[in-house]
C-alpha positions as CSV (number, residue, x, y, z in Angstrom):
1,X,-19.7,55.3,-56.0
2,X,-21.7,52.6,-58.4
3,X,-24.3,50.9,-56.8
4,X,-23.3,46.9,-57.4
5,X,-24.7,45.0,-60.3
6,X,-26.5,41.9,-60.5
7,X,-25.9,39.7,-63.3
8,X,-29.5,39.0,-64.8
9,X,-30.6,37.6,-68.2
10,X,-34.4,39.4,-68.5
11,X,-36.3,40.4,-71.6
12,X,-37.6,44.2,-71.4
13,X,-39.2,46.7,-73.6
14,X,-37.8,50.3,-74.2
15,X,-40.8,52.6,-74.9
16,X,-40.4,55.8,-76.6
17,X,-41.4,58.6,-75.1
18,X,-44.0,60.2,-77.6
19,X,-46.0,57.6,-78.1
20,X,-46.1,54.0,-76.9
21,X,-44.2,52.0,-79.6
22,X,-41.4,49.7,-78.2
23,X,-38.4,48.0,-78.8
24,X,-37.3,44.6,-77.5
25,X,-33.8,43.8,-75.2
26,X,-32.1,41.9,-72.8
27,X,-31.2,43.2,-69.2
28,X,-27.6,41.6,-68.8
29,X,-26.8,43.6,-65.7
30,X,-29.0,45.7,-63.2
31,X,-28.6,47.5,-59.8
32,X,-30.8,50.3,-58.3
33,X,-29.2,53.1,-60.5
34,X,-29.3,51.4,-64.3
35,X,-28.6,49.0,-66.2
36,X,-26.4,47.1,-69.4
37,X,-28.7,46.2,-72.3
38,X,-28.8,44.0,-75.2
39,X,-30.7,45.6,-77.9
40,X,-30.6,45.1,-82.0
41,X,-30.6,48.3,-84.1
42,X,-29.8,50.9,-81.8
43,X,-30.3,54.2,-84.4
44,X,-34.2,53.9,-83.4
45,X,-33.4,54.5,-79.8
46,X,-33.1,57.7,-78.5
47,X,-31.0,59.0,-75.4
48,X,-34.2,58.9,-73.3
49,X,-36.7,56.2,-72.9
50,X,-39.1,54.3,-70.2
51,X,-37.6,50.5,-69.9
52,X,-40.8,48.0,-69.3
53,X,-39.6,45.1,-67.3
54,X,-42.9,43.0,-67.4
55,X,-41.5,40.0,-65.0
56,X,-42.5,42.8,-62.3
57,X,-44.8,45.3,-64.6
58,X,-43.5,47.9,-63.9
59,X,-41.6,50.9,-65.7
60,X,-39.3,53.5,-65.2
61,X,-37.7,56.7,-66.7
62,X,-33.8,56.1,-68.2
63,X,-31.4,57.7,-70.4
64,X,-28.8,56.7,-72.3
65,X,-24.8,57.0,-70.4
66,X,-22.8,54.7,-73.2
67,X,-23.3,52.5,-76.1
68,X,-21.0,50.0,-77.8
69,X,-21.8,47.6,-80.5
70,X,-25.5,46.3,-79.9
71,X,-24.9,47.1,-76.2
72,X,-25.7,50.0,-73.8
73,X,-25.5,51.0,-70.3
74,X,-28.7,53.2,-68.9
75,X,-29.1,55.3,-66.0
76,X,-32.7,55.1,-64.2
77,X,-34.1,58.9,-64.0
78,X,-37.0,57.9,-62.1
79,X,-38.3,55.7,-59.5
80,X,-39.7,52.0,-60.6
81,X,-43.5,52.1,-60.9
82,X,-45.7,49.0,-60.9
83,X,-48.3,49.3,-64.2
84,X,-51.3,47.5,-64.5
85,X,-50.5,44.3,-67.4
86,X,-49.4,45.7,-71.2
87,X,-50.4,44.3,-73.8
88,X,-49.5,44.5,-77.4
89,X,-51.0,45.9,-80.2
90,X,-50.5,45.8,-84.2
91,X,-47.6,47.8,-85.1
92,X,-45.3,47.2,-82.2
93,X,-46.8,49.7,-79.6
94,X,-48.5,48.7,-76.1
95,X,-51.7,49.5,-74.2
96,X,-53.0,48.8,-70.7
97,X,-54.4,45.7,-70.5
C-alpha cells in the first residue's frame, strides 16, 4: 500500500552520484517512501540520485519510478540523513560547509 502524501511546495537539490554537482527542484508531494518533483531539463538526471532538502539538511538516496513532462515521482532507497550545512561552489556543485 502507498504511504500518504503530503502536499508541500519545498525547493531541493538532486546531487549526482559521481561527484557533487546538483540540480535545482520543487518537492510538490512527499511521504516517508518518495516523492513528486518539479524539475527543468530532465535528460541531465539520471535514474538514481541523493535529493538535498536543505529546510532540514539532510539527504537521502532515490531513484527514479516515473517521469512526465518536467515532472517525476522518486522512490527514497535510503534512510534520511542530517548533513552538516552545504554550501555552493562555482560550477554548480556543493561542499560541506
Amino acid at each position: 500500500m502507498r504511504a500518504p502524501r503530503q502536499r508541500v511546495l519545498k525547493t531541493a537539490k538532486i546531487v549526482m552520484l559521481n561527484d557533487w554537482r546538483f540540480y535545482d527542484c520543487t518537492i510538490r508531494d512527499i511521504s516517508a517512501g518518495g516523492a513528486k518533483l518539479i524539475c527543468g531539463e530532465q535528460s541531465y538526471i539520471p535514474n538514481e540520485f541523493r535529493l538535498y532538502t536543505p529546510w532540514d539538511h539532510s539527504i537521502r538516496s532515490a531513484r527514479v519510478v516515473w517521469r512526465k513532462g518536467n515532472q517525476m515521482g522518486i522512490a527514497f532507497t535510503s534512510e534520511k540523513t542530517e548533513t552538516p550545512r552545504m554550501k555552493m561552489l562555482d560550477g554548480d556543485k556543493l561542499s560541506m560547509a
